[in-house]
C-alpha positions, -999 to +999 in steps of 0.1 A: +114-296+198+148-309+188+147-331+154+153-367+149+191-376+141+176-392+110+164-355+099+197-337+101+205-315+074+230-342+059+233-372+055+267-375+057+280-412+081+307-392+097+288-362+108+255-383+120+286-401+147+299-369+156+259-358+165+250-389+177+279-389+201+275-353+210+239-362+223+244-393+242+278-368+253+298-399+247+332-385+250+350-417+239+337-419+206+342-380+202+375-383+207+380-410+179+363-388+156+382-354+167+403-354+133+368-348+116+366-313+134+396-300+114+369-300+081+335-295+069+326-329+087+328-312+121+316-277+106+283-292+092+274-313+127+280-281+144+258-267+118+233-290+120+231-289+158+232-253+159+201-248+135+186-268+160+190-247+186+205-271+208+234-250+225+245-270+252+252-296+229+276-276+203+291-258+233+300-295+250+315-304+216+340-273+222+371-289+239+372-315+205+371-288+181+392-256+174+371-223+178+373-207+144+357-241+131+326-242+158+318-204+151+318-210+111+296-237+115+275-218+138+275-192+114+266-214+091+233-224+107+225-185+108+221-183+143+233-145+150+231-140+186+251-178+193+278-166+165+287-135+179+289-151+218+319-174+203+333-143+185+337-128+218+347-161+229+374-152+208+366-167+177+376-152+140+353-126+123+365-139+092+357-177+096+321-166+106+318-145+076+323-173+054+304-199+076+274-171+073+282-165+035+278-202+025+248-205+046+230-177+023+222-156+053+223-122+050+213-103+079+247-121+096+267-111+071+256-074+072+260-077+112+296-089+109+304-068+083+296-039+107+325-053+134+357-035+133+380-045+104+359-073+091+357-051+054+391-068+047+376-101+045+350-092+021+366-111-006+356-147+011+322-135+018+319-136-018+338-168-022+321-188-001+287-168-014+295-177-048+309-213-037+275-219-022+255-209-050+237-184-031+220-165-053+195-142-028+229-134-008+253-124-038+224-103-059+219-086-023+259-084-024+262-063-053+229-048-047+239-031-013+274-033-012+287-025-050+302-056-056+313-061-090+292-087-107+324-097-132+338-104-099+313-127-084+313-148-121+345-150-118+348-162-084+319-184-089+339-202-121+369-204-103+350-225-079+334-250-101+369-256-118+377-270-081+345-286-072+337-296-106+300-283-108+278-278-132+277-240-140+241-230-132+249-200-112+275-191-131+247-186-162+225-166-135+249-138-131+256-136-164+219-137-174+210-112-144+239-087-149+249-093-189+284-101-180+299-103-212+326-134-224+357-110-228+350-103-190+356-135-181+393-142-169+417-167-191+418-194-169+384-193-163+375-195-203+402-223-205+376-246-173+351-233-200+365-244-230+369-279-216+336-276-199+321-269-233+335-301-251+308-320-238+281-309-262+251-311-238+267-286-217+268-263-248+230-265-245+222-267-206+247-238-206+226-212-235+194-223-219+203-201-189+205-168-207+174-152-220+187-119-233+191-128-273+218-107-280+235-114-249+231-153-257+243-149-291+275-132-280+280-166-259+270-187-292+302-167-310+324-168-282+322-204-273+318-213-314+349-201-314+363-218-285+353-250-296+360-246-335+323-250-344+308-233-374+289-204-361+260-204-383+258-242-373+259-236-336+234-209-338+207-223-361+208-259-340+204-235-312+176-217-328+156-253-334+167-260-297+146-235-280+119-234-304+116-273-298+118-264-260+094-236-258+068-257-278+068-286-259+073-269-225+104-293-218+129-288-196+166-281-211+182-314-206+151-329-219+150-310-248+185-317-254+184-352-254+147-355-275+168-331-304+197-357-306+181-386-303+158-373-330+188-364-353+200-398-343+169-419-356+163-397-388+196-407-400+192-443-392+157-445-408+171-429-437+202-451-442+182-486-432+154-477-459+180-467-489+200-496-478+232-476-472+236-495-436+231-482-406+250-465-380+230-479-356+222-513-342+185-511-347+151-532-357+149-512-393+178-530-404+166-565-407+132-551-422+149-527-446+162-561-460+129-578-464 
């Protein structure tokens, strides 16, 4: 049974018009909103309609769209046997690669891989792979196929620099495969440096590796990235996780209980010796009485 418009995988205004219209096969309206189908507004309706199984639809949306873009998002929607009837429509290997690499499904990709000359685009399987943060799909990536995990980082940072993402999956690989920091590329380290100047991300960052040694080659690395004392990054570090594993708290919360606890130690300190207060708080005025 089809699902409700309102259930789509996005939510996204422009691509709930271009499925709306592609149902109630309102032509009109589809061609108002044809310059969508050049981007991932068009891709993710297709997407969305595909994983829905309804066929007739995504094939009458075919005269507004160009054919690469209906067999990535096809692709994306991990529907095997509909990608490879537009492939032979004519549609490129390559663009269903990456619609099936940034859809996380692996059995595609391993069946287009297998199509004559699709090795060459092997690089974008891992883009969009890493792009998505598909973790099941890239581990399986340099599990079957050799793939280089220094690579995938690397690909997966030069992503976030463009999308502006936290760095999650990033941490993964390096936790999972103990990618060292020299192995990271220089522009990559100079996203990271800037990343880093936001303190929090410091800590949200070291939270995601677990090997100690491996975690306090990151502490030296980005100490020295950031010109922080090393002993005073690790040891706030080392208070860091023991006040996480205690409490069972999540990283970010963690985080912001240590700082706001530094935060309110020095005020209480400076309202009760008088020194004044860094901070606008109720202590001041009964420090005074």
């Amino acid at each position: 049974m089809r699902n409700n418009t309102n259930n789509d995988l996005t939510n996204d205004p422009k691509v709930l018009r271009i499925i709306e219209a592609a149902r109630n096969r309102d032509k009109n309206t589809l061609k108002n909103l044809s310059i969508y189908f050049y981007g991932s507004k068009g891709m993710h309706a297709i997407k969305t309609l595909a994983h829905n199984r309804e066929i007739e639809t995504v094939n009458f949306l075919a005269p507004y769209a160009k054919r690469n873009n209906i067999a990535q998002g096809i692709a994306m929607s991990g529907n095997a046997d509909f990608t490879l009837e537009w492939i032979k429509k004519g549609a490129s290997v390559h663009r269903a690669l990456e619609g099936a690499a940034a859809g996380g499904h692996k059995e595609l990709v391993a069946l287009l891989l297998e199509r004559p000359w699709a090795n060459i685009y092997f690089y974008y399987v891992i883009e969009r792979a890493a792009a998505g943060e598909q973790k099941e799909l890239t581990d399986w990536l340099i599990r079957e196929y050799g793939v280089s995990p220094t690579e995938v980082l690397n690909t997966a940072l030069d992503q976030y620099g463009k999308l502006s993402r936290d760095y999650n999956f990033a941490v993964h690989i390096i936790s999972t495969y103990k990618v060292l920091p020299k192995k990271i590329d220089l522009s990559n380290r100079i996203l990271l440096e800037m990343y880093f100047k936001n303190r929090c991300n410091i800590y949200l960052f070291l939270s995601g590796i677990t090997d100690n040694q491996l975690r306090d080659r990151y502490i030296n690395h980005i100490a020295s990235t950031t010109s922080t004392a090393y002993v005073e990054l690790f040891k706030d570090m080392k208070y860091f996780f023991r006040f996480m594993n205690e409490h069972g708290l999540s990283a970010n919360d963690a985080y912001i209980f240590v700082r706001h606890a530094s935060r309110l130690t020095k005020c209480f300190s400076q309202c009760m010796t008088g020194t004044g207060c860094s901070i606008n708080c109720a202590l001041r005025s009964s420090a005074k009485s």
